[in-house]
VEXKE-828621 format. One record per residue (C-alpha): residue in three letters; residue number from 1; x, y, z. Coordinates in nm, 2 decimals, decimal comma, padded with zeros to 4 digits, always signed. Example, Ala and Ser with C-alpha at 12.3 -4.5 7.8 and 13.67 -1.06 7.14 Angstrom:
+------+-----+--------+--------+--------+
! code ! pos !      x !      y !      z !
+------+-----+--------+--------+--------+
!  Ala !   1 ! +01,23 ! -00,45 ! +00,78 !
!  Ser !   2 ! +01,37 ! -00,11 ! +00,71 !
+------+-----+--------+--------+--------+
This chain:
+------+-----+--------+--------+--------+
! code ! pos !      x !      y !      z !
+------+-----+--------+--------+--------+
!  Unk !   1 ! +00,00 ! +00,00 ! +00,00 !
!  Unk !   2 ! +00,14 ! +00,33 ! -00,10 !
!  Unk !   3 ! +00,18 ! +00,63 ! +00,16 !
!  Unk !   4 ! -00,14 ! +00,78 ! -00,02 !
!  Unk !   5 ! -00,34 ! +00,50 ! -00,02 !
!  Unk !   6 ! -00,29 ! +00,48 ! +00,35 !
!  Unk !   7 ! -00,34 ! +00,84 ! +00,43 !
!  Unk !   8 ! -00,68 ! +00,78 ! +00,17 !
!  Unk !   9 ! -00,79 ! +00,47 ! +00,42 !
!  Unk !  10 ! -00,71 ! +00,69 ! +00,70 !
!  Unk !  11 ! -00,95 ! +00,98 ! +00,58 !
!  Unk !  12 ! -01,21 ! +00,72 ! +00,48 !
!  Unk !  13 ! -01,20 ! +00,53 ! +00,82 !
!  Unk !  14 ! -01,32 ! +00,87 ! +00,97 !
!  Unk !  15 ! -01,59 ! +00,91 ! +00,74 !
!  Unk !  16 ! -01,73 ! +00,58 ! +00,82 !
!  Unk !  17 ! -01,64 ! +00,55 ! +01,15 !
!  Unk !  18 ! -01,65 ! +00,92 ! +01,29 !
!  Unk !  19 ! -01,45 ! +01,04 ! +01,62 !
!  Unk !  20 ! -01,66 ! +01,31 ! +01,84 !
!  Unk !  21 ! -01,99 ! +01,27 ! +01,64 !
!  Unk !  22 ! -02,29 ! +01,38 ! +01,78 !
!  Unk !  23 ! -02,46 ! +01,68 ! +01,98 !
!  Unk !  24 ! -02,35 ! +01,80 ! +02,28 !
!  Unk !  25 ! -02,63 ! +01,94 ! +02,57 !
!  Unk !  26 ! -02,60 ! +02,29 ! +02,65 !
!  Unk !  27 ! -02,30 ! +02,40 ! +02,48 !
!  Unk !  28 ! -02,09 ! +02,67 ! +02,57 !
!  Unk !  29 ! -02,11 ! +02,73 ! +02,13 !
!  Unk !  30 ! -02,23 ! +02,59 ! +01,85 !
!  Unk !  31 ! -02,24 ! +02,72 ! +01,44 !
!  Unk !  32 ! -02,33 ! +02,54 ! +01,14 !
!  Unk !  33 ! -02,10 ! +02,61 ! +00,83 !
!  Unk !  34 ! -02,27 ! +02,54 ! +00,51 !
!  Unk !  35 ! -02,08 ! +02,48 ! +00,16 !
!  Unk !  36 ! -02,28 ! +02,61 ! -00,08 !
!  Unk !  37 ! -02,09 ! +02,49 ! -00,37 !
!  Unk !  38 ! -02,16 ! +02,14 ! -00,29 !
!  Unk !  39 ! -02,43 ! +02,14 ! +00,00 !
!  Unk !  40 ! -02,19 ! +01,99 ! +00,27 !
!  Unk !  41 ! -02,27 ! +02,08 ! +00,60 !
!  Unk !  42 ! -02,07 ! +02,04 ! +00,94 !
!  Unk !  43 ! -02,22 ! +02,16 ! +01,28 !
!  Unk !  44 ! -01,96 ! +02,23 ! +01,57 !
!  Unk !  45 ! -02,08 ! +02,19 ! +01,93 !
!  Unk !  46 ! -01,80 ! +02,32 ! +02,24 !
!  Unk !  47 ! -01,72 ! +02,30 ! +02,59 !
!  Unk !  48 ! -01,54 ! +02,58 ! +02,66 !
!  Unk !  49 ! -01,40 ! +02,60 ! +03,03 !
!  Unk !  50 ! -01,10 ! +02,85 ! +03,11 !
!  Unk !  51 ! -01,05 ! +02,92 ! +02,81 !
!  Unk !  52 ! -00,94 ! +02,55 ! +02,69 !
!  Unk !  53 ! -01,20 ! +02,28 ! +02,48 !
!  Unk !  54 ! -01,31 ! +02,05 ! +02,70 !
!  Unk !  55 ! -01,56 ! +01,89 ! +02,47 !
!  Unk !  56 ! -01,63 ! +01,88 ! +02,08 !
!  Unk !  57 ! -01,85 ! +01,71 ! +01,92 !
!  Unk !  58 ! -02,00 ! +01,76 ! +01,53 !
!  Unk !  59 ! -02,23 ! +01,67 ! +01,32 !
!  Unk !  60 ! -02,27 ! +01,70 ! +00,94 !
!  Unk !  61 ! -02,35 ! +01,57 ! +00,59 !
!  Unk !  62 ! -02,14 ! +01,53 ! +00,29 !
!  Unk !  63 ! -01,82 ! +01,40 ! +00,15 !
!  Unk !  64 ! -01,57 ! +01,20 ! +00,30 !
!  Unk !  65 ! -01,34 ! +01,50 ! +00,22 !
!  Unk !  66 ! -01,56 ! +01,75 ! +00,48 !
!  Unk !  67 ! -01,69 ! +01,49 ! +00,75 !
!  Unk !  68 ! -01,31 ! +01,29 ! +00,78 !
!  Unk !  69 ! -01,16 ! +01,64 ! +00,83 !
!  Unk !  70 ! -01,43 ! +01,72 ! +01,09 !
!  Unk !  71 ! -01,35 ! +01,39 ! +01,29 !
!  Unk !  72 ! -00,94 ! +01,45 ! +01,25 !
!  Unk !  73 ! -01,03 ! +01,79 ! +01,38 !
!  Unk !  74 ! -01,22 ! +01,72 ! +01,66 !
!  Unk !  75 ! -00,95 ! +01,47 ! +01,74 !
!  Unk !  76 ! -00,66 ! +01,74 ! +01,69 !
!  Unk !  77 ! -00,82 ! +02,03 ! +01,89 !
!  Unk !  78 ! -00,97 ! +01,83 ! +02,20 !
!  Unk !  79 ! -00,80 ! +02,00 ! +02,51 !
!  Unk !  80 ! -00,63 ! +02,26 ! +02,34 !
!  Unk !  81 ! -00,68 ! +02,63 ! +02,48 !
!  Unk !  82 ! -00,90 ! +02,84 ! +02,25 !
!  Unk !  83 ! -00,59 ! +03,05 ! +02,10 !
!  Unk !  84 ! -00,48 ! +02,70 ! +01,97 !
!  Unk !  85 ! -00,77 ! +02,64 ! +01,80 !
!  Unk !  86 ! -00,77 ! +02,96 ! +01,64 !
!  Unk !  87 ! -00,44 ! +02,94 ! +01,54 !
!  Unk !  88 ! -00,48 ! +02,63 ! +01,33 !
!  Unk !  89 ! -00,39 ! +02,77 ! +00,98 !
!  Unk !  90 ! -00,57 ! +02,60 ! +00,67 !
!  Unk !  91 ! -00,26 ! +02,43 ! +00,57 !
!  Unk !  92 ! -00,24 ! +02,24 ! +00,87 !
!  Unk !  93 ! -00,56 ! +02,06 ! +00,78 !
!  Unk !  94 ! -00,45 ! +02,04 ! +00,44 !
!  Unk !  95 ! -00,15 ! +01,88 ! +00,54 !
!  Unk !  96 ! -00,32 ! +01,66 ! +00,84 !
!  Unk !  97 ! -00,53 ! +01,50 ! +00,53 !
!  Unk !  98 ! -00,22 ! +01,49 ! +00,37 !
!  Unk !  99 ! -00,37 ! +01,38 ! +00,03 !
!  Unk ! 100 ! -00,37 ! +01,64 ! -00,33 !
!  Unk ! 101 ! -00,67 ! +01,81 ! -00,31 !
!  Unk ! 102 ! -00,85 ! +02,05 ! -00,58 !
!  Unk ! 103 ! -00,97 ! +02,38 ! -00,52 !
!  Unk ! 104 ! -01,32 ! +02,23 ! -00,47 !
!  Unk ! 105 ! -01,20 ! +01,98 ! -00,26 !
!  Unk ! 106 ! -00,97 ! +02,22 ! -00,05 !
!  Unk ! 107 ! -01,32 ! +02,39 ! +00,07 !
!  Unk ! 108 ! -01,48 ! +02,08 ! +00,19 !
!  Unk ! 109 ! -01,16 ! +02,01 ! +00,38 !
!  Unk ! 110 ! -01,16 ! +02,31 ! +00,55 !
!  Unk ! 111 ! -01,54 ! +02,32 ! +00,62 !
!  Unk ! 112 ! -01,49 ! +02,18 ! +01,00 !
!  Unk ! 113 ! -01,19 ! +02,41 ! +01,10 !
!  Unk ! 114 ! -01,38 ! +02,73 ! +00,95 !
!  Unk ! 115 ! -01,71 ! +02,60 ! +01,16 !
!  Unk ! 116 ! -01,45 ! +02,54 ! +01,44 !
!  Unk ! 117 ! -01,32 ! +02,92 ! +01,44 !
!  Unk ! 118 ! -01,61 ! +03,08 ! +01,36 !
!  Unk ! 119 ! -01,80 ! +02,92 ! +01,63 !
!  Unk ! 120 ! -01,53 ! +03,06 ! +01,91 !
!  Unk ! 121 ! -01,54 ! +03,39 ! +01,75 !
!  Unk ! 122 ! -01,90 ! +03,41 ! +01,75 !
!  Unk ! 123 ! -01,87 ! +03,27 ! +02,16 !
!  Unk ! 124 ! -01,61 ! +03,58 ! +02,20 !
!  Unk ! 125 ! -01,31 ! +03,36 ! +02,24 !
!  Unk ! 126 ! -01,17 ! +03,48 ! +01,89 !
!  Unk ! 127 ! -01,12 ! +03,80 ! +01,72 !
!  Unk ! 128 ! -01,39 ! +03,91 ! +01,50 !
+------+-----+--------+--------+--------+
């Protein structure tokens, strides 16, 4: 199996089998990001306590692309403060996929981390 077929199982393995999914009760924030391109959704729910992510969950529709970055997301961020989270830049995802993606493909990858940042910001954990 080539390095790319392995990091392609690794991105499908999420899809199917997704880390963090699901609604949390009384979050400290939620936001739904919508792709209107290609009608993906992904729905960011957060436990905020001192300023560090206690709990995140998501939920979503559509490609493996948008929904495996969610779960790799959720999976990367859980327990970092909120300035980590916000300082995730969009090649980090990119390069946590770590598979060539297309412009189109690009957005659905970063769906979850501009729910993620959006979400904080709208909380007032971020700047606006």
């Amino acid at each position: 199996m080539t390095d790319e077929e392995e990091r392609m199982e690794v991105l499908l393995d999420h899809y199917r089998s997704p880390h963090n999914y699901g609604k949390i009760e009384n979050p400290t924030a939620e936001l739904m990001e919508y792709n209107p391109v290609c009608g993906d959704t992904v729905q960011i729910f957060l436990i905020v306590e001192n300023r560090k992510i206690r709990e995140i969950k998501f939920m979503g529709r559509g490609c493996s692309v948008s929904q495996g970055s969610a779960s790799m997301l959720t999976d990367l961020v859980g327990g970092k403060t909120v300035d980590e989270a916000m300082s995730i830049a969009p090649e980090q995802i990119v390069d946590m996929i770590g598979l060539p993606l297309g412009p189109s493909r690009e957005k659905c990858a970063l769906l979850p981390l501009n729910a993620l940042q959006k979400c904080l910001k709208k909380a007032g954990f971020g700047k606006v």
